[in-house]
N, C-alpha and C positions, 0 to 999 in steps of 0.2 A: 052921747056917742061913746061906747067902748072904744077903752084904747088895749091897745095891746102889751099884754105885762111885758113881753120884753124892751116897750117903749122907755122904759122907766133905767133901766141897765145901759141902753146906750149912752142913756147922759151921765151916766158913772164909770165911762170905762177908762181904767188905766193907758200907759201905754204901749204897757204888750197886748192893752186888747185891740186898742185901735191899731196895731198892727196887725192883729190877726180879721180886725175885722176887713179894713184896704185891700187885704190878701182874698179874705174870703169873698169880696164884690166881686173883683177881677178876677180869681180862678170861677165864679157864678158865670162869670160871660163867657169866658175863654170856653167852658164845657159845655152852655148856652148855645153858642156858634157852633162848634165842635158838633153834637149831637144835630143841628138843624142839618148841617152840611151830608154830613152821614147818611140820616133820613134822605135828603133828595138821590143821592149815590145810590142808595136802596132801588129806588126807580118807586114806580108806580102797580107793582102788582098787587101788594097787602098795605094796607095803613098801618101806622107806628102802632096802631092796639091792638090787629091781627097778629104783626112778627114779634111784637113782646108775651103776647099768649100764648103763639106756637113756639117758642124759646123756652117759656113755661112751662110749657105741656112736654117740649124734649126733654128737659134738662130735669123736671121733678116725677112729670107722668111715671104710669095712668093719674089723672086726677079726675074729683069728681067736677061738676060745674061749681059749686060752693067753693073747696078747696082752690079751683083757678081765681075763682072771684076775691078770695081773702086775699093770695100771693101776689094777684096784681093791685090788688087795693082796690077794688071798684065795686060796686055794690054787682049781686048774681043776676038781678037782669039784662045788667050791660057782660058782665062774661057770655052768661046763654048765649045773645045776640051775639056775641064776634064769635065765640063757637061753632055756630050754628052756618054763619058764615065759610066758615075757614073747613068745616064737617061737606057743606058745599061745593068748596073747592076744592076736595080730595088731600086736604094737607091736615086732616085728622081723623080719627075715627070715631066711633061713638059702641062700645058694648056696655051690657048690663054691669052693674054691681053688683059682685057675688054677694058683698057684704049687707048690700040695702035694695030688694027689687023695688024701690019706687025710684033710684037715682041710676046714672048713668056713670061710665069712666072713659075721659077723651084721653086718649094718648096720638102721637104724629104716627104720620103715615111716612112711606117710605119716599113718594111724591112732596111731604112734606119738609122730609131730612134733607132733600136735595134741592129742593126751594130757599130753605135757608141756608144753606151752604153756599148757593149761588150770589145768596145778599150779602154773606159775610164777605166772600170773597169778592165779589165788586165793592163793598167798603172799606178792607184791610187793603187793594190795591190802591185806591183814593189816598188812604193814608200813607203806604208806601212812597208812592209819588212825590207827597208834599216832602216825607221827610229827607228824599231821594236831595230834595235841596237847601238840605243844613249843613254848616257846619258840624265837622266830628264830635267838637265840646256840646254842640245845642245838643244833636243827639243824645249824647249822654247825659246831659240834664234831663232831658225826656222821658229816655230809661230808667232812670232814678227815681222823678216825677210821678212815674206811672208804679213801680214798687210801693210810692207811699201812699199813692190814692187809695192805690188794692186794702193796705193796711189799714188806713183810716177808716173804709168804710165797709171792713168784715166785719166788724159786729152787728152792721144790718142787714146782712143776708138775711133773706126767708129761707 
């Protein structure tokens, strides 16, 4: 049986790792929860691979099905299919590539911009809500918290 190289490091870690790593379990779950809770707030019109493609398609489009496929990580047959879907339900569109006449380029539709606008804001009010019952110092730990997420994880932006 393979084990996994980083098997080998947990039984060597100092104790600022295994602080960082108790850190890092527990922030795993907290954005674990965090993200399931969101999803259901979304409701039920697109699945979590619809509204992350069509987010994709707003925020980089036009793209082609390839380039959606790399940016979400998923192999181009599973992009086609949620495209193909979402091209369906009017929240994209599909024109030729000037660049390439054998591909295509999905950009949102305006049906689309408003569909997801609607999800954000049924989710940003979910979380308003919650934070509506913090203390002012949690708050601001929150605030801060979310300044260093952003930070930490721009270097992985696509």
């Amino acid at each position: 049986m393979m084990s996994n190289p980083n098997d080998a490091r947990v039984a060597e870690r100092g104790p600022d790792e295994e602080r960082q790593f108790a850190v890092a379990a527990h922030l795993r779950l907290a954005i674990t929860h965090t993200a399931r809770r969101l999803r259901q707030e979304a409701g039920r019109e697109l699945s979590p691979s619809q509204i992350s493609a069509l987010a994709t398609i707003e925020r980089h489009g036009p793209l082609t099905p390839s380039e959606l496929a790399d940016r979400e990580r998923v192999k181009r047959p599973t992009a086609t299919r949620v495209a193909a879907k979402l091209e369906e339900m009017g929240t994209i569109a599909r024109t030729a590539d000037p660049a390439d006449a054998r591909s295509s380029l999905l950009q949102i539709t305006a049906q689309g911009r408003a569909l997801l606008g609607r999800l954000r804001r049924r989710k940003t009010a979910y979380l308003a809500q919650r934070l509506g019952a913090l203390e002012s110092d949690e708050l601001a730990v929150l605030e801060r918290a979310s300044e260093v997420l952003e930070r930490m994880l721009e270097g992985e932006r696509s």
